[in-house]
ZAPA-72128 format. One record per residue (C-alpha): x, y, z; residue in one letter; residue number from 0. Coordinates in Angstrom, 3 decimals, always signed. Layout:
N
<node <X,Y,Z>,"A",NUM> ...
***
This chain:
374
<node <+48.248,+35.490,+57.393>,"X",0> <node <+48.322,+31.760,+56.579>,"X",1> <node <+49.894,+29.727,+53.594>,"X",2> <node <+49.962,+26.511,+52.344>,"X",3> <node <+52.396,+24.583,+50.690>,"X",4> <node <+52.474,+21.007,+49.485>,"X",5> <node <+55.725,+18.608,+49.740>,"X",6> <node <+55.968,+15.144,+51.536>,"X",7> <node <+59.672,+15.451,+51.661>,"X",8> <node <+59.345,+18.492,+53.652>,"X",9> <node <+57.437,+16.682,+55.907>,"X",10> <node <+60.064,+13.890,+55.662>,"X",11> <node <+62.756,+16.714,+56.497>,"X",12> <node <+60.724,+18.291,+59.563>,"X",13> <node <+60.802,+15.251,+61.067>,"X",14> <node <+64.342,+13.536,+60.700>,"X",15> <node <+63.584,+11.109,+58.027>,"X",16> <node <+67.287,+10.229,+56.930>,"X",17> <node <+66.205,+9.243,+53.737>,"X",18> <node <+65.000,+12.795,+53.069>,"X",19> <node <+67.063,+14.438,+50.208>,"X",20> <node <+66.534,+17.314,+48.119>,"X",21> <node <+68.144,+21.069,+48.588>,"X",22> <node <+64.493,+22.294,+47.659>,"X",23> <node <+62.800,+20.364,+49.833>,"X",24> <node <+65.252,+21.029,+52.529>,"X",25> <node <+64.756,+25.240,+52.191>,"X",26> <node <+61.432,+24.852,+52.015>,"X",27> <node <+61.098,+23.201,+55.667>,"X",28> <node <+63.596,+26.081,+56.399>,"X",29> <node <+61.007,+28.436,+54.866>,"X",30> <node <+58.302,+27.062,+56.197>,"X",31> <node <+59.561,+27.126,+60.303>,"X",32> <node <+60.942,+30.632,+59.899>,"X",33> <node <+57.344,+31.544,+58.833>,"X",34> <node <+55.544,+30.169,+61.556>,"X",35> <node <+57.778,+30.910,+64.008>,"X",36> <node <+57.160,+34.837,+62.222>,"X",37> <node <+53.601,+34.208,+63.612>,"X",38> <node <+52.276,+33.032,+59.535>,"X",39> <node <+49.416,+29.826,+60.110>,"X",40> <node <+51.184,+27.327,+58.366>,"X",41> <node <+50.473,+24.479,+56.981>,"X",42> <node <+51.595,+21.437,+54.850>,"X",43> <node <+49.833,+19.115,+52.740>,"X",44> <node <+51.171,+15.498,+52.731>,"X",45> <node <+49.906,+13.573,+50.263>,"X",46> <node <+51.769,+9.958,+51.125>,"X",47> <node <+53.459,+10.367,+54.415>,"X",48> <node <+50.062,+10.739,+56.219>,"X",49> <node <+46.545,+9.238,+56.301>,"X",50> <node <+43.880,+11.728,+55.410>,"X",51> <node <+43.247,+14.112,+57.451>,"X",52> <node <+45.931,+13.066,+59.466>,"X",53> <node <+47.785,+15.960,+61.283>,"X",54> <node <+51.276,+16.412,+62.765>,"X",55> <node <+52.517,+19.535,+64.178>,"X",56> <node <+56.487,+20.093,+64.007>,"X",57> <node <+58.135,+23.261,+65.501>,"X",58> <node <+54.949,+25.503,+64.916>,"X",59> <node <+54.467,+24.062,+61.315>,"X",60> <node <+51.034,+22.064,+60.562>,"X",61> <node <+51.725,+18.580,+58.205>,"X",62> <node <+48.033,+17.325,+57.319>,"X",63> <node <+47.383,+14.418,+55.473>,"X",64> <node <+45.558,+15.036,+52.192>,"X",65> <node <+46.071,+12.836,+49.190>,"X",66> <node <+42.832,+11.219,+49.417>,"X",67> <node <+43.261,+11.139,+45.569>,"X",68> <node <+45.179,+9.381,+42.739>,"X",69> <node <+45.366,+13.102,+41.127>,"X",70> <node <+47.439,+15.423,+42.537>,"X",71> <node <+44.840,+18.400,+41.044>,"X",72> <node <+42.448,+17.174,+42.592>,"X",73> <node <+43.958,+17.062,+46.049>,"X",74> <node <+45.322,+20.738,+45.456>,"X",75> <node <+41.260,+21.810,+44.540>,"X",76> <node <+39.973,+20.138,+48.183>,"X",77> <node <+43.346,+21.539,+50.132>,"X",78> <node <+42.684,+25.165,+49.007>,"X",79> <node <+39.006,+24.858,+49.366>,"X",80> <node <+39.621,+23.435,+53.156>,"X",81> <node <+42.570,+25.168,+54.063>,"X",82> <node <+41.205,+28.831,+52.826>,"X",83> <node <+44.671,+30.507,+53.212>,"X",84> <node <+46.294,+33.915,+52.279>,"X",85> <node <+48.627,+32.659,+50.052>,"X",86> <node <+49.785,+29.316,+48.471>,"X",87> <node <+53.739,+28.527,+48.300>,"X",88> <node <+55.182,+26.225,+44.803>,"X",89> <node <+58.560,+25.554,+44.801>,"X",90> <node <+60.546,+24.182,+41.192>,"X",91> <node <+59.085,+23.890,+37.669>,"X",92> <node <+56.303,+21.806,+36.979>,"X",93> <node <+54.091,+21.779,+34.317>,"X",94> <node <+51.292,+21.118,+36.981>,"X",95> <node <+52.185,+24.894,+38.237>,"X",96> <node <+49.349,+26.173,+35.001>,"X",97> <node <+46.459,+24.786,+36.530>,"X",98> <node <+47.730,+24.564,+40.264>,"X",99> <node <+47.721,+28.187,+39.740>,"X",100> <node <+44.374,+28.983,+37.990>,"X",101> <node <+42.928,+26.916,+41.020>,"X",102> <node <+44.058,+29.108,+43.363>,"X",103> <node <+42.760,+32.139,+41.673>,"X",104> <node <+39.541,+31.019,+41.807>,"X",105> <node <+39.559,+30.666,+45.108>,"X",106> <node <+40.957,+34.178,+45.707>,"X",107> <node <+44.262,+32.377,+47.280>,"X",108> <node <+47.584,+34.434,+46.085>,"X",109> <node <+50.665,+32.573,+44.415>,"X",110> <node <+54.047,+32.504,+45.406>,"X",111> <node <+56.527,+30.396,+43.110>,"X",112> <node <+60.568,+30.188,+43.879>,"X",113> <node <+62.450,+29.228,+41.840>,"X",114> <node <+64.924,+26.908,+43.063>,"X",115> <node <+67.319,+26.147,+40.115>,"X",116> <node <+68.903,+28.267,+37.033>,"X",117> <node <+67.317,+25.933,+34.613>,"X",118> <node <+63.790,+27.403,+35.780>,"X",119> <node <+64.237,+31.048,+34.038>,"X",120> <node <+65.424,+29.017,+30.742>,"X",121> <node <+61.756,+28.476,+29.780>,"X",122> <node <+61.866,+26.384,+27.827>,"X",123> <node <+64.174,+24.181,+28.883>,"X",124> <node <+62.940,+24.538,+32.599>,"X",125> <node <+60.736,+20.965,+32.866>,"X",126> <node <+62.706,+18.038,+33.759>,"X",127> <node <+59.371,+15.565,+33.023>,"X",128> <node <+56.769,+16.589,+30.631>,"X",129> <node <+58.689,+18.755,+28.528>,"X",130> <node <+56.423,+19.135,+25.558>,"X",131> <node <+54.046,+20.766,+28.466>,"X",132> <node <+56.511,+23.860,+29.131>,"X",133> <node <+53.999,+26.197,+28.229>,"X",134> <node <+51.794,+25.347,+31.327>,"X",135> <node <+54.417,+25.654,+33.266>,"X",136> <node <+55.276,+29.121,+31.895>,"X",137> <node <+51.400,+30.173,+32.200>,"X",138> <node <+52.128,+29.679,+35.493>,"X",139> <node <+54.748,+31.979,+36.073>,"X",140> <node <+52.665,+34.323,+34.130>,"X",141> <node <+49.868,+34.062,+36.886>,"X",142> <node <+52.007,+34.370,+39.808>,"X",143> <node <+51.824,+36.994,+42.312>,"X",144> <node <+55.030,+37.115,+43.061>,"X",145> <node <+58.066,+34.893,+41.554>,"X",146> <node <+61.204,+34.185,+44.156>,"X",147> <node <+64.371,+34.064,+42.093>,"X",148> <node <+67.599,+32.690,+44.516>,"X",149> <node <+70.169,+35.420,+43.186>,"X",150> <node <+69.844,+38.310,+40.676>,"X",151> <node <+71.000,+36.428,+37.517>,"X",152> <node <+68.280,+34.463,+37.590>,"X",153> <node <+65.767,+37.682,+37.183>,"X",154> <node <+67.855,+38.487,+34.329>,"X",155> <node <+66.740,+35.302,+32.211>,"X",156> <node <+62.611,+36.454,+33.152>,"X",157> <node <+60.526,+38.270,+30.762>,"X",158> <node <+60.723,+42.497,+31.366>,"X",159> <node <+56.347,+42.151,+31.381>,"X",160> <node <+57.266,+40.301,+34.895>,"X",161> <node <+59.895,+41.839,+37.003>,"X",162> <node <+57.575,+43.933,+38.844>,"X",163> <node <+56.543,+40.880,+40.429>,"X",164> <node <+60.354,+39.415,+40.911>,"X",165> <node <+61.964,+39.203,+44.367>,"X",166> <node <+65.173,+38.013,+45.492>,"X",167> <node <+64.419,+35.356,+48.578>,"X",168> <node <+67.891,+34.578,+50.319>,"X",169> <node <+68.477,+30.984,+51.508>,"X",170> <node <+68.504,+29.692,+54.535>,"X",171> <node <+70.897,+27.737,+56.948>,"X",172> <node <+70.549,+26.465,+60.655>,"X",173> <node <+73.642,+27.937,+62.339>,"X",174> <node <+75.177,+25.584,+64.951>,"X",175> <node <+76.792,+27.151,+68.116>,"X",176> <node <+79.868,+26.063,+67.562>,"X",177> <node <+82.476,+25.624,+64.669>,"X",178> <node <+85.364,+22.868,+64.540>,"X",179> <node <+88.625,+25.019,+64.621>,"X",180> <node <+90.328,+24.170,+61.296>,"X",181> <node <+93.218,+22.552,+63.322>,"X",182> <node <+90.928,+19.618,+64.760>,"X",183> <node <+89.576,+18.920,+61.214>,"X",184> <node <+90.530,+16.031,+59.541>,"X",185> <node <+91.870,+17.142,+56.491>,"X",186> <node <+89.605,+16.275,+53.705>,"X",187> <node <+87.951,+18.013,+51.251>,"X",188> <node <+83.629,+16.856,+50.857>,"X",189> <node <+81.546,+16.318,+47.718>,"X",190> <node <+77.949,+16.218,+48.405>,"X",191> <node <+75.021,+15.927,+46.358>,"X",192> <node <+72.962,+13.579,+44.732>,"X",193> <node <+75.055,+11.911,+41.499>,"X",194> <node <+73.536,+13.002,+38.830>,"X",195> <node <+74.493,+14.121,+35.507>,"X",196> <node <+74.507,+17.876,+36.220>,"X",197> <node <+76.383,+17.628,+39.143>,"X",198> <node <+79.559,+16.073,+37.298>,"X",199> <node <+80.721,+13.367,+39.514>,"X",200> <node <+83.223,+12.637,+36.134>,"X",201> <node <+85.173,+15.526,+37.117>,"X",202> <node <+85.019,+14.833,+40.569>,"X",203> <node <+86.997,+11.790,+39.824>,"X",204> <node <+89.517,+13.273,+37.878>,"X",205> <node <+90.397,+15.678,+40.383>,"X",206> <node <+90.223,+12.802,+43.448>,"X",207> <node <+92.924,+11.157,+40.868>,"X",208> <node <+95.448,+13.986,+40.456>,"X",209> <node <+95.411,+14.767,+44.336>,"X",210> <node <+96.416,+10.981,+45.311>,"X",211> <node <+97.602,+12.563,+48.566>,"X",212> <node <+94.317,+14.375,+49.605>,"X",213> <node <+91.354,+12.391,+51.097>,"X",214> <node <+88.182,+12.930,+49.425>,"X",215> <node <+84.503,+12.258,+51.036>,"X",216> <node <+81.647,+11.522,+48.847>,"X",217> <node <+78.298,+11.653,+50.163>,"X",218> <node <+75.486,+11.132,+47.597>,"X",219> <node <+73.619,+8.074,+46.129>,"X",220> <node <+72.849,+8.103,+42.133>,"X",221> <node <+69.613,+9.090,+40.804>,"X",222> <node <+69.741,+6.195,+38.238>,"X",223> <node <+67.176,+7.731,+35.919>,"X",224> <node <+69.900,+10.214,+34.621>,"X",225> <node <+72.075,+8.163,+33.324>,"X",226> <node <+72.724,+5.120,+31.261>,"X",227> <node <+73.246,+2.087,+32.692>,"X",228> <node <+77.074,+1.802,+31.705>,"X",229> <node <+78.253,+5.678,+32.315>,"X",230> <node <+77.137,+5.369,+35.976>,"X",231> <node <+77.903,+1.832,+36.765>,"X",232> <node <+81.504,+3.268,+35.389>,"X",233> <node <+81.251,+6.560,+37.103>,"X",234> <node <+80.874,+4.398,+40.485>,"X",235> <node <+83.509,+1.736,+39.867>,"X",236> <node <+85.523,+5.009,+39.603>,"X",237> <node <+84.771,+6.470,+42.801>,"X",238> <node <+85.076,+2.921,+44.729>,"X",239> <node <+88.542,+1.904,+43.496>,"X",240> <node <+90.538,+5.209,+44.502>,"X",241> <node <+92.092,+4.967,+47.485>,"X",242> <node <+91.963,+8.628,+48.835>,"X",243> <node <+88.115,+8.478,+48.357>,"X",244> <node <+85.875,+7.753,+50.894>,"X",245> <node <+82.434,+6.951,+49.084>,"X",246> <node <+79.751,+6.904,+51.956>,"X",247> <node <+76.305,+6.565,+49.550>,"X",248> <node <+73.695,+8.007,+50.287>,"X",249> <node <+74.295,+9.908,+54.091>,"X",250> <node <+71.685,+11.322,+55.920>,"X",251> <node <+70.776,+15.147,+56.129>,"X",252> <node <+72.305,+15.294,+60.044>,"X",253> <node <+75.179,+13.609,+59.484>,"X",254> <node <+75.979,+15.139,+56.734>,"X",255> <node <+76.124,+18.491,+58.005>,"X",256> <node <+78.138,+16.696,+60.552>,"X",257> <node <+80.750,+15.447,+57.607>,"X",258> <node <+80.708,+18.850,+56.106>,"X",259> <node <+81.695,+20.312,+59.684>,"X",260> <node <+84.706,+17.867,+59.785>,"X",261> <node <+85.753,+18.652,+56.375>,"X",262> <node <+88.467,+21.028,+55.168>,"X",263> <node <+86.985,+22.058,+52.365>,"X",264> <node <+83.715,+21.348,+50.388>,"X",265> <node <+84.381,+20.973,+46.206>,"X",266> <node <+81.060,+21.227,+43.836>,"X",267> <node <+82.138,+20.265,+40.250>,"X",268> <node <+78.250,+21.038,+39.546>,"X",269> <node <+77.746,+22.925,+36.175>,"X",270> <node <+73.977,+23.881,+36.727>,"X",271> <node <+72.194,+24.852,+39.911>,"X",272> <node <+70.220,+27.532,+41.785>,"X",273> <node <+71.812,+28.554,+45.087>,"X",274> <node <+73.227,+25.443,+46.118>,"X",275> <node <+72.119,+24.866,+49.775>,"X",276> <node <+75.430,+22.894,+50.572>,"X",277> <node <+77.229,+25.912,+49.882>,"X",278> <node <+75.069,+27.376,+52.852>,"X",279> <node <+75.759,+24.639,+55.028>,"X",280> <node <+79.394,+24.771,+54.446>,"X",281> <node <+79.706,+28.408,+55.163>,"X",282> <node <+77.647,+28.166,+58.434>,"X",283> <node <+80.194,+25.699,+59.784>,"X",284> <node <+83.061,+27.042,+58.397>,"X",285> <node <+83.994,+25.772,+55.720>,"X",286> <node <+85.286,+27.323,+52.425>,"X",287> <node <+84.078,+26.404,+48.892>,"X",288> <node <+86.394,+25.458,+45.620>,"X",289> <node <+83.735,+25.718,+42.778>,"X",290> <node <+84.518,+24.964,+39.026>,"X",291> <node <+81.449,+27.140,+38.028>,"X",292> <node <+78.688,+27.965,+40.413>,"X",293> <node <+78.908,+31.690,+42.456>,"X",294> <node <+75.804,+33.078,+42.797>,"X",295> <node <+75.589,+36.514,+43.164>,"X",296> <node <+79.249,+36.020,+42.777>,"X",297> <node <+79.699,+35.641,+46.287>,"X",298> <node <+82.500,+33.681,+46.670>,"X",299> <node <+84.432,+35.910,+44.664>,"X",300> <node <+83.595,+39.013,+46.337>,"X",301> <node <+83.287,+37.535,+49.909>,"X",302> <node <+86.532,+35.609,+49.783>,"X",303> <node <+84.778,+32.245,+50.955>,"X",304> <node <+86.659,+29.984,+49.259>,"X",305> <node <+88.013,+29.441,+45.127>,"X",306> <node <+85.896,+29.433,+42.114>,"X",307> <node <+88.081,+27.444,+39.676>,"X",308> <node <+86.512,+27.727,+36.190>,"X",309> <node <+88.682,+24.879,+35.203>,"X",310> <node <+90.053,+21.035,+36.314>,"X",311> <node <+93.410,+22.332,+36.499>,"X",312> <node <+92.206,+25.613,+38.689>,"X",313> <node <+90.084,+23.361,+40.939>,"X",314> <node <+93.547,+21.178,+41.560>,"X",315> <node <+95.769,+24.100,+42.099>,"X",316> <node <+93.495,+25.610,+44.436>,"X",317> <node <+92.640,+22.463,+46.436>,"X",318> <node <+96.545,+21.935,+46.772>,"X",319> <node <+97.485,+25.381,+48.048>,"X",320> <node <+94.898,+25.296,+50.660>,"X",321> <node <+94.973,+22.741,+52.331>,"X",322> <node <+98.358,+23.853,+52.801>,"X",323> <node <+97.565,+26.764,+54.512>,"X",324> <node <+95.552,+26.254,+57.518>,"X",325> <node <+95.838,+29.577,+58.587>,"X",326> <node <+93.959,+30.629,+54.872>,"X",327> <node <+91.499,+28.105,+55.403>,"X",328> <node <+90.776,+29.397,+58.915>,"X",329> <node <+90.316,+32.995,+57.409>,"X",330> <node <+87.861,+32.422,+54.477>,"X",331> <node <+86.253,+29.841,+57.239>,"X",332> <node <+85.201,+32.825,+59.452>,"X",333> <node <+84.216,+35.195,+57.043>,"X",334> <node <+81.967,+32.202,+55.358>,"X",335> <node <+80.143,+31.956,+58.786>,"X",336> <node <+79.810,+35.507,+59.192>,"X",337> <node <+78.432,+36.098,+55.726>,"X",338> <node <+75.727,+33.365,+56.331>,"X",339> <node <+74.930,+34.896,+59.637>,"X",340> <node <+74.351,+38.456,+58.332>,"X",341> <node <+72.510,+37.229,+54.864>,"X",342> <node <+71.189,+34.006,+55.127>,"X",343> <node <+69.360,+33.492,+59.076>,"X",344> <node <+65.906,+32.774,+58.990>,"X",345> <node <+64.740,+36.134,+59.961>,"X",346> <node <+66.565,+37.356,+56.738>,"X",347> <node <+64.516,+35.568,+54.805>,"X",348> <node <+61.212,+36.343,+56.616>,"X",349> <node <+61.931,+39.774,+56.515>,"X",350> <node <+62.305,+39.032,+52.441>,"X",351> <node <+59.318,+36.982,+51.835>,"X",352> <node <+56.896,+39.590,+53.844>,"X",353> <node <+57.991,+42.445,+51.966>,"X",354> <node <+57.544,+40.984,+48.695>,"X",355> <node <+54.195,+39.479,+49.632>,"X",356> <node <+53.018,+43.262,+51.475>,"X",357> <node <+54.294,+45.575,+48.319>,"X",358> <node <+52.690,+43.106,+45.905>,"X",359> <node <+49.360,+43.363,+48.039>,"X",360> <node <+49.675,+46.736,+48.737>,"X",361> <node <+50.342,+47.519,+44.808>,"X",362> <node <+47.473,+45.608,+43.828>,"X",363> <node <+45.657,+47.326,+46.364>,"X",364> <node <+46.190,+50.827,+45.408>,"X",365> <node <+45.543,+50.098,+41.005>,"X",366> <node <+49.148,+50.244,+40.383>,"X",367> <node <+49.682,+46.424,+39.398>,"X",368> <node <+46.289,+44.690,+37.956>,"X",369> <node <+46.140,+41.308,+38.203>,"X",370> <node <+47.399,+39.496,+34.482>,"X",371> <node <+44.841,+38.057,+32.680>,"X",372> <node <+44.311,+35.835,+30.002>,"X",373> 
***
């Protein structure tokens, strides 16, 4: 079977760019190896990264130039007329997803959309750019094959007409082979993400404030498009002046898995995501998660891999208690790594993707499922 999928930053990921950024992005490299290594022909269009026509071949996965094109339609039409493949991979809401899609129909090439953040299965809210074109977005949906949701309350939010073609698609993490014991750490607890409004780097420095005693890491530049001009350039004045934070910028993705690994704890004050891929990265090495709000699948709750706080004051109490018990952070440490290992390896999600993609063809195959049309 072969797919295609088109992303430069994957490329940028495959290939150690530290300036590469994006949980999305990063999964879908993830994705992408773990397929090819499954014995799928993959391949990547890059549309900036590489000169037309242009190939690179990293870990079994094919990058080939293709944005011979100012319009990224355009490029799509040529790449699936080219490429020929199986089935065509879209990560995140776009508006473009509409007519991506209908393209690949017509040349016979299946769809496969994840999504990759709560805010996709709110509709009409999904679109970060383009909003007044949600309805493209959602005729895409509509003309999937198959639609990846990260966790199970995300298939709640999708139309009934569509959850015969809704599969859960586990994350995945690159497990080192060794964990820092919790008594060689260094005793601080690690924010990282890119500063953005959703991600509530506000409450972040509250929390850094009341726990004067605790050293805090920051890793993450600000997307300066979300915000205006005086609420971040306050926001960061913030971060810079207290004395138990470390602010580091933007850090890249090695060494911040590397950070993360050193790091007591990891804290997300986020109040909208998917399945955070940090959270996967801290679990494979180790380390236990205090969350204001996000628990997918409710999985820190359930698995005992660290605190979700639901408030400031719960997020302080919790950060203060553990780190003053090693021997608790140590316990939710190991169970975090074996969770990921069980749920969340690369062969996990093969084994996901393939049967979603072989009952879907096998339904459509049989008359059970016809194809939606207009």
């Amino acid at each position: 079977m072969k797919i295609v999928h088109v992303n430069d930053i994957v490329y940028g990921y495959a290939t150690g760019d530290p300036l590469a950024r994006g949980g999305a992005e990063r999964y879908g490299w993830y994705l992408m190896r773990a397929l090819a290594a499954a014995g799928w022909a993959v391949t990547v269009g890059v549309r900036a990264a590489l000169s037309v026509g242009e190939e690179r071949t990293v870990d079994g996965v094919r990058f080939l130039g293709i944005g011979s094109h100012n319009n990224f339609l355009s490029d799509w039409y040529w790449f699936l007329k080219n490429e020929k493949p199986d089935w065509c991979f879209w990560q995140c809401a776009d508006h473009l997803w509409g007519p991506a899609s209908e393209i690949a129909r017509w040349f016979g090439v299946r769809t496969a959309f994840s999504m990759m953040h709560d805010n996709h299965v709110r509709l009409r809210k999904a679109l970060s750019r383009r909003r007044n074109l949600w309805l493209l977005y959602v005729w895409g949906l509509h003309r999937s094959d198959v639609i990846f949701v990260q966790h199970e309350g995300q298939r709640d939010h999708l139309p009934i007409r569509w959850q015969q073609r809704v599969y859960a698609l586990p994350g995945i993490v690159s497990l080192t082979e060794t964990v820092v014991p919790h008594s060689e750490r260094n005793n601080a607890v690690v924010w990282v993400a890119v500063i953005r409004p959703a991600k509530r780097p506000d409450l972040l420095v509250e929390i850094a404030r009341r726990l004067p005693m605790i050293r805090f890491v920051v890793c993450g530049a600000p997307s300066l498009g979300h915000w205006e001009a005086g609420t971040i350039e306050r926001i960061m004045t913030q971060l810079r002046s207290l004395p138990n934070v470390e602010y580091r910028g933007h850090v890249a993705p090695d060494q911040t898995l590397t950070t993360i690994g050193e790091a007591s704890l990891l804290l997300s004050t986020s109040d909208g995501e998917g399945f955070p891929s940090v959270f996967l990265e801290a679990w494979a090495a180790g380390t236990p998660v205090v969350s204001l709000q996000i628990d997918p699948d409710h999985k820190i709750r359930n698995g005992d891999l660290g605190k979700v706080t639901d408030t400031v004051d719960g997020a302080v109490e919790a950060i203060s208690s553990f780190m003053a018990l090693p021997a608790r952070l140590r316990g939710m440490g190991m169970k975090a790594r074996h969770h990921v290992e069980e749920w969340h390896s690369p062969m996990a999600a093969v084994r996901a993707f393939e049967t979603a993609v072989a009952r879907r063809s096998d339904s459509m195959k049989s008359g059970l499922i016809q194809p939606e049309t207009p």
